[in-house]
C-alpha positions in Angstrom: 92.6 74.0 163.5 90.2 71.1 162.9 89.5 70.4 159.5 85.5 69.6 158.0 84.0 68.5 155.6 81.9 70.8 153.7 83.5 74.1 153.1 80.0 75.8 151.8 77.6 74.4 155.0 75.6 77.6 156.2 76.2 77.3 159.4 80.3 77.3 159.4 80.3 80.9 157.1 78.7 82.9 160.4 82.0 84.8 161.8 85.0 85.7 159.0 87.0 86.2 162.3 86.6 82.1 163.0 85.8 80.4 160.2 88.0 82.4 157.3 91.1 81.0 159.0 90.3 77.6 158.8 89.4 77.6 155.4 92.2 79.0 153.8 94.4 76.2 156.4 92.5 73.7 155.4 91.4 74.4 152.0 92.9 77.1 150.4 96.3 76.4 151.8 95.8 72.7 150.3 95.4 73.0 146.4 97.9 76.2 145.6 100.5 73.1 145.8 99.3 70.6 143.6 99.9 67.2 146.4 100.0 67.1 150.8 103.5 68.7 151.8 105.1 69.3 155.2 106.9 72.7 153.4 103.7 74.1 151.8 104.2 77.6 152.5 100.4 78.0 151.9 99.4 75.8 154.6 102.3 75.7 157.0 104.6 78.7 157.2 102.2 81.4 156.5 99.3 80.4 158.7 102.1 80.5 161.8 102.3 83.8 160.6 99.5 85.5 160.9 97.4 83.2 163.5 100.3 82.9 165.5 102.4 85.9 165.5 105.4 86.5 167.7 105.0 90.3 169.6 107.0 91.8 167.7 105.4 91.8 164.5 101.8 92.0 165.7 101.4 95.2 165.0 103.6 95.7 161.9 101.5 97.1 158.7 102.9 94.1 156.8 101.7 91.9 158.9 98.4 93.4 159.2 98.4 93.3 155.3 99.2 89.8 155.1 96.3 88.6 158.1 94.0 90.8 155.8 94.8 89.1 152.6 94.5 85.9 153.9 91.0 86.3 154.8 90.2 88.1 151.5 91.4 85.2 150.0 89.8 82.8 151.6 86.3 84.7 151.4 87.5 85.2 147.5 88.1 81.3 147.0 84.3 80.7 148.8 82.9 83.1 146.3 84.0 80.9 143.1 82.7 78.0 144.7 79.4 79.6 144.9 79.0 79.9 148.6 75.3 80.1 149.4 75.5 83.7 151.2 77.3 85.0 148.1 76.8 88.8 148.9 77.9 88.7 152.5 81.0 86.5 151.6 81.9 89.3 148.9 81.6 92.3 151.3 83.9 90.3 153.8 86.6 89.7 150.5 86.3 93.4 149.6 86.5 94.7 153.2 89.6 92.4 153.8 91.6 93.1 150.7 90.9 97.3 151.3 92.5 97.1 154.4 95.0 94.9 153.2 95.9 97.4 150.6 96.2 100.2 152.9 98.3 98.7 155.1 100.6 97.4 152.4 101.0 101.2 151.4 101.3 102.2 154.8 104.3 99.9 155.0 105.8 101.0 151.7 105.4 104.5 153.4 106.9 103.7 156.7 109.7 102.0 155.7 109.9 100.0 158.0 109.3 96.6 156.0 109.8 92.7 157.4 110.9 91.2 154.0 109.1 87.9 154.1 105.8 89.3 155.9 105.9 92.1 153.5 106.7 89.8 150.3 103.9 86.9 151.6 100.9 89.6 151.5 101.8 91.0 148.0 102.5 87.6 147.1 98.7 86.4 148.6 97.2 89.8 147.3 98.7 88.5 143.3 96.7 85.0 144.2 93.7 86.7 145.5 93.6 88.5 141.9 94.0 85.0 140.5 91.3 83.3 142.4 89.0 86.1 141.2 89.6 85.5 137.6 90.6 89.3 136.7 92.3 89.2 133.8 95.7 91.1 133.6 95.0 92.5 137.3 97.9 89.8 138.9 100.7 91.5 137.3 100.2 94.9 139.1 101.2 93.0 142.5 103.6 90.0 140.6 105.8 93.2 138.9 105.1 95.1 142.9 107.6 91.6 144.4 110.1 91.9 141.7 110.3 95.8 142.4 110.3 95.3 146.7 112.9 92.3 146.0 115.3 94.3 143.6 115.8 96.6 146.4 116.3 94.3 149.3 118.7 91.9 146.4 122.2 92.8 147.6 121.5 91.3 151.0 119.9 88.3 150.1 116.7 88.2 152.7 115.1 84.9 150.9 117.7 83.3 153.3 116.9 84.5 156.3 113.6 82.2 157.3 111.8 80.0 155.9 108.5 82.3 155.2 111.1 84.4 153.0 112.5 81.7 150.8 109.1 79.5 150.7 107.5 83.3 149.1 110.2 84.3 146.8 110.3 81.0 145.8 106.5 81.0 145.2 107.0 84.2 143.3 109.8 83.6 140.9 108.5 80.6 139.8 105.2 83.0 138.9 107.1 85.3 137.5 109.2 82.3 135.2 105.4 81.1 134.1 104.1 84.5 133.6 107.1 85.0 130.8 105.7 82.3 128.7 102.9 84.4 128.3 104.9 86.7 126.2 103.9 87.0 122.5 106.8 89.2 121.9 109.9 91.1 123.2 108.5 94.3 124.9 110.3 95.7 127.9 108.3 95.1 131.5 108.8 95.1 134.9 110.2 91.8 135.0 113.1 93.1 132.5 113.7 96.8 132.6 117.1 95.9 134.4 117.9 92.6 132.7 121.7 92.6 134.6 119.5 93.0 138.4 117.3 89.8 137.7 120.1 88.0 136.4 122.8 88.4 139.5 119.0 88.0 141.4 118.6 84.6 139.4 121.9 83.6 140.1 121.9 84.6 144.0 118.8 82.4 144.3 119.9 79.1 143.0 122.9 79.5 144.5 121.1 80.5 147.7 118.9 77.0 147.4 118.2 75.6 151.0 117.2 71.7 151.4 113.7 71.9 152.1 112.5 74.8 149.6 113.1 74.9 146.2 112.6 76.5 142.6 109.3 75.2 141.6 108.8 73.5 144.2 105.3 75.2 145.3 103.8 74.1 141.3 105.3 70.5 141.4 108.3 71.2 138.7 112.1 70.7 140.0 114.9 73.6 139.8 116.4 72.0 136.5 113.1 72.1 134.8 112.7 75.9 135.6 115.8 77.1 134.7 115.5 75.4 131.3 112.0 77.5 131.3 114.0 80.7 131.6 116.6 79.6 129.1 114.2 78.6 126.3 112.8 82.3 127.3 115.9 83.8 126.6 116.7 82.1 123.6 113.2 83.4 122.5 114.4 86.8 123.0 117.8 86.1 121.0 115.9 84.9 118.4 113.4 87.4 118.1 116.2 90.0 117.6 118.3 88.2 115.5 120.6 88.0 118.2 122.0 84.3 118.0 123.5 82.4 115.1 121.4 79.1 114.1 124.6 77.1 115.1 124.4 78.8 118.7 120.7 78.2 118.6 120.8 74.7 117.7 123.6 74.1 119.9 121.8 76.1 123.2 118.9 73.9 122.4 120.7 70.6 122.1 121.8 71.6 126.0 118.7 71.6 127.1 117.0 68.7 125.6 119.8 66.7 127.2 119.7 68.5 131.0 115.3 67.6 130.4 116.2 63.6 129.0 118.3 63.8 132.4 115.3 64.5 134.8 113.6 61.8 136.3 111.3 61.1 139.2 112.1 63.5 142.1 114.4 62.1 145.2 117.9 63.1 146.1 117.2 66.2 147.7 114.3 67.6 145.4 112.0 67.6 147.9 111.6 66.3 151.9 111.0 62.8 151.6 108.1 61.7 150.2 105.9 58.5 150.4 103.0 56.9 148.9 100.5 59.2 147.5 102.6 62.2 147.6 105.5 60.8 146.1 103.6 59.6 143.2 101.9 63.0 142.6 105.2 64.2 142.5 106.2 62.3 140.0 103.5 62.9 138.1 104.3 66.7 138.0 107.8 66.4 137.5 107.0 63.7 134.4 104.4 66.4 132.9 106.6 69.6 133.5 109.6 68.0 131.3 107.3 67.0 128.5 106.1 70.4 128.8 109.1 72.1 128.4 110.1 69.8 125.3 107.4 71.2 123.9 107.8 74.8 124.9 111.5 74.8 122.9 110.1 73.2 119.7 107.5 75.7 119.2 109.5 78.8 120.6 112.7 77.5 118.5 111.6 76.0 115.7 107.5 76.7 115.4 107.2 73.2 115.4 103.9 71.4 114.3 101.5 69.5 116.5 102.8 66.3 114.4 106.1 66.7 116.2 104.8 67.3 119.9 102.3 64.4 120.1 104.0 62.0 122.4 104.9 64.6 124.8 101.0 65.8 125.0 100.2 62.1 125.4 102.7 61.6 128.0 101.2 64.6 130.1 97.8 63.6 129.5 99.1 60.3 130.9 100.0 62.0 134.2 97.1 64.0 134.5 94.6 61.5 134.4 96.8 59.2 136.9 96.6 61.8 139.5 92.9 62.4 139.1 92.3 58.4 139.3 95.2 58.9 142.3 92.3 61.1 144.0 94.6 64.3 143.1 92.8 67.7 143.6 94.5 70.7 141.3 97.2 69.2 138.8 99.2 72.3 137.8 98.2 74.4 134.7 101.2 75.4 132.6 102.0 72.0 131.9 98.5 71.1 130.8 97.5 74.0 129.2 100.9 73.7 127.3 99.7 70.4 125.7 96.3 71.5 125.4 97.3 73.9 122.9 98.8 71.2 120.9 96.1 68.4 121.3 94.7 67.6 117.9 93.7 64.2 118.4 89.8 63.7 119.5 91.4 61.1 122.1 93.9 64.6 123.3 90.9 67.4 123.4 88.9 64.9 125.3 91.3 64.7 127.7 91.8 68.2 127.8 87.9 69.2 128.2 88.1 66.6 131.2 90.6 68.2 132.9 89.4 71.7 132.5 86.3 70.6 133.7 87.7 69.3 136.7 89.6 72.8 136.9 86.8 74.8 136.5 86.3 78.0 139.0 82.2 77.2 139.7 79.2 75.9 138.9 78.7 79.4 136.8 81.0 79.7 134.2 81.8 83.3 133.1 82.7 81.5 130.0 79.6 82.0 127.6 78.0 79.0 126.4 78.1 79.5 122.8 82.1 79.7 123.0 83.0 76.7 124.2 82.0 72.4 124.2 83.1 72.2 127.7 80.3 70.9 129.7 80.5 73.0 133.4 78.8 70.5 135.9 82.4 69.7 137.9 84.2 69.7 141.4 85.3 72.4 141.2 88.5 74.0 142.7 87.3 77.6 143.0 90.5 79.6 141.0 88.6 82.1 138.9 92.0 82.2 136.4 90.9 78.4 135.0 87.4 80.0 133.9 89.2 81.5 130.9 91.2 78.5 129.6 88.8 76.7 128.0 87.8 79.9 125.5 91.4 80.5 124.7 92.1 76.4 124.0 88.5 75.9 122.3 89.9 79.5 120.0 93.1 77.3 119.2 91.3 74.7 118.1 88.9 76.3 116.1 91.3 78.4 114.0 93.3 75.3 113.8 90.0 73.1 112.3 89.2 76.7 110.3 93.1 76.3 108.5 93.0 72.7 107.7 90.1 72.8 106.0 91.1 75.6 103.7 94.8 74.7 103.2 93.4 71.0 103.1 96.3 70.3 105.5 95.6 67.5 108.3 95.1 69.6 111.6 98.5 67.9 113.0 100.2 69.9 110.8 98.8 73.5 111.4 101.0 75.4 113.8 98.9 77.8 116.2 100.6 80.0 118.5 97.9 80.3 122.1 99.7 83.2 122.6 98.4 85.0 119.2 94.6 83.7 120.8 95.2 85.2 124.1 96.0 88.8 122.9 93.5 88.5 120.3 90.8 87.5 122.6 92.3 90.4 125.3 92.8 87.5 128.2 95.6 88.0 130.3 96.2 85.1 132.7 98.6 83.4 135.2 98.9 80.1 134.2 99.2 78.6 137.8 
């Protein structure tokens, strides 16, 4: 499909039928990986999918799902970029994801269920949720995967193709990110059966082919996610006064030396990579680490900004190399995780600039009294980065509010974003 230049001309958004297809290849497709990749599932494997499909699965519900979702999405991402004919692209998004839905249930019905077709358009129906900026609506279809893939688990189907593995790749590593959303330990979806997702966890590193990997699809590395879900865990121990502190400092001491270990990516992290996409790469993999230093001093030891600054500093590095690199969509959990703990002028800066990049639209939903953030931007059209600037400008504030009346510097005020995001009743995927 050729590509073009201007996603919002008049003229190209005539027929959802020719022109949704191309944009979600040549657009969409592109920024849910943060940098150009021959193994994008986004761009590559799915669009062979559903715009080529073999005879046998033409007809399948799932794949009807998936071709539906697709174009929903794609309608969906034109929307937040403020596509001219805003009403006529929002009938097509609402008349794609219906018929999407009911083929998705008509395939739970059936039975009769292609695992990585079936997976890809719950996995694209989660994004389209995303894209729209619903708050708390994602998790219905991210908790719907781990549910499908719990009952497929005992024959491992993420190996079978590469449109399996790509998708539950793509999901877990949501799943991983949508943990660290957790204030506290409640049961959900993700861990009624704790023993399942384990022996699941364990069959899909182990399972690990050469050209797809954990984190992979968000620009992280499979060491730097499984220290994710170990910090999460040790969380969970702590919270329940389950772990001794020698255990805890011990467990922690493990992981700071598997993350001092990580470098730039190579020796099999990804296909090889040159020039631009290497260094994006390395970017991500740089501001993911430093990310997840952070996340174990403040889960672990509520540790104050003071402590964290040269890891913010050394993602805000990478973030604006890959901008001045020409990058498109650096990753959120990484910079929203050092966001939180910018109390510098020089770090908020930085942090407004790249939400501002991030923005969903030239309309913010976020109201203008709430926030500094000035929303003129290029925008890349994910509705879910609309609501980070209110929770970070929140953190901020209460943070300024408690200096001033403990007469503490702000560096040494711990604020958990997690406390903000309840309290403010935001719910998002930070993807």
């Amino acid at each position: 499909m050729a590509s073009y230049a201007d996603p919002l001309q008049d003229k190209l958004i005539t027929d959802s039928l020719d022109f949704l297809p191309s944009h979600f290849v040549n657009h969409v497709g592109r920024i849910l990986m943060p940098f150009e990749h021959e193994r994008n599932p986004w761009q590559k494997t799915i669009p062979q999918v559903v715009f080529r499909p073999s005879t046998t699965n033409v007809q399948s519900a799932e794949h009807k799902s998936l071709y539906n979702a697709v174009l929903a999405l794609a309608a969906t991402h034109l929307i937040q970029k403020g596509v001219p004919n805003k009403e006529e692209m929002q009938a097509k998004a609402s008349t794609h994801y219906g018929i999407a839905t009911n083929e998705l249930v008509k395939s739970i019905q059936t039975g009769n269920r292609d695992y990585g077709t079936f997976l890809a358009a719950v996995v694209t129906m989660m994004m389209i949720e995303v894209f729209r900026g619903q708050s708390g609506s994602w998790r219905t279809h991210l908790h719907g995967a781990w549910d499908f893939i719990r009952t497929r688990g005992s024959t491992e189907p993420w190996e079978s193709d590469l449109l399996s593995m790509g998708l539950t790749h793509a999901w877990y590593t949501s799943a991983i990110i949508c943990d660290s959303n957790v204030l506290c330990v409640q049961p959900s979806p993700n861990e009624a059966q704790p023993e399942a997702r384990v022996r699941f966890e364990q069959a899909l590193l182990r399972g690990m082919a050469d050209c797809v990997v954990l984190g992979f699809t968000l620009g992280a590395n499979p060491t730097i996610m499984k220290c994710i879900t170990e910090i999460q865990r040790l969380k969970r121990l702590l919270q329940t006064n389950a772990i001794t502190v020698e255990d805890l400092e011990q467990k922690s001491e493990d992981i700071r030396c598997r993350l001092n270990e990580v470098g730039s990516p190579g020796n099999g992290w990804l296909l090889p990579t040159t020039g631009l996409t290497e260094k994006f790469a390395e970017y991500h993999i740089n501001a993911f680490k430093h990310a997840a230093f952070i996340y174990l001093a403040r889960e672990t030891q509520d540790a104050a900004p003071y402590m964290l600054e040269a890891h913010v500093a050394e993602i805000f590095r990478s973030v604006d190399a890959y901008f001045e690199a020409g990058g498109e969509n650096f990753a959120v959990w990484p910079t929203f995780v050092a966001a939180a703990e910018a109390c510098s002028e020089q770090h908020m800066a930085a942090a407004r600039k790249w939400l501002e990049v991030s923005s969903s639209s030239l309309e913010t939903r976020v109201p203008r009294a709430a926030t500094n953030i000035e929303q003129k931007a290029k925008q890349v059209g994910m509705g879910n980065r609309d609501h980070l600037g209110a929770i970070l400008e929140e953190v901020w504030r209460r943070r300024s509010v408690e200096s001033m009346v403990c007469g503490l510097e702000p560096s040494l005020i711990t604020m958990d974003w997690k406390e903000v995001m309840s309290d403010l009743q935001i719910d998002v995927l930070l993807v």
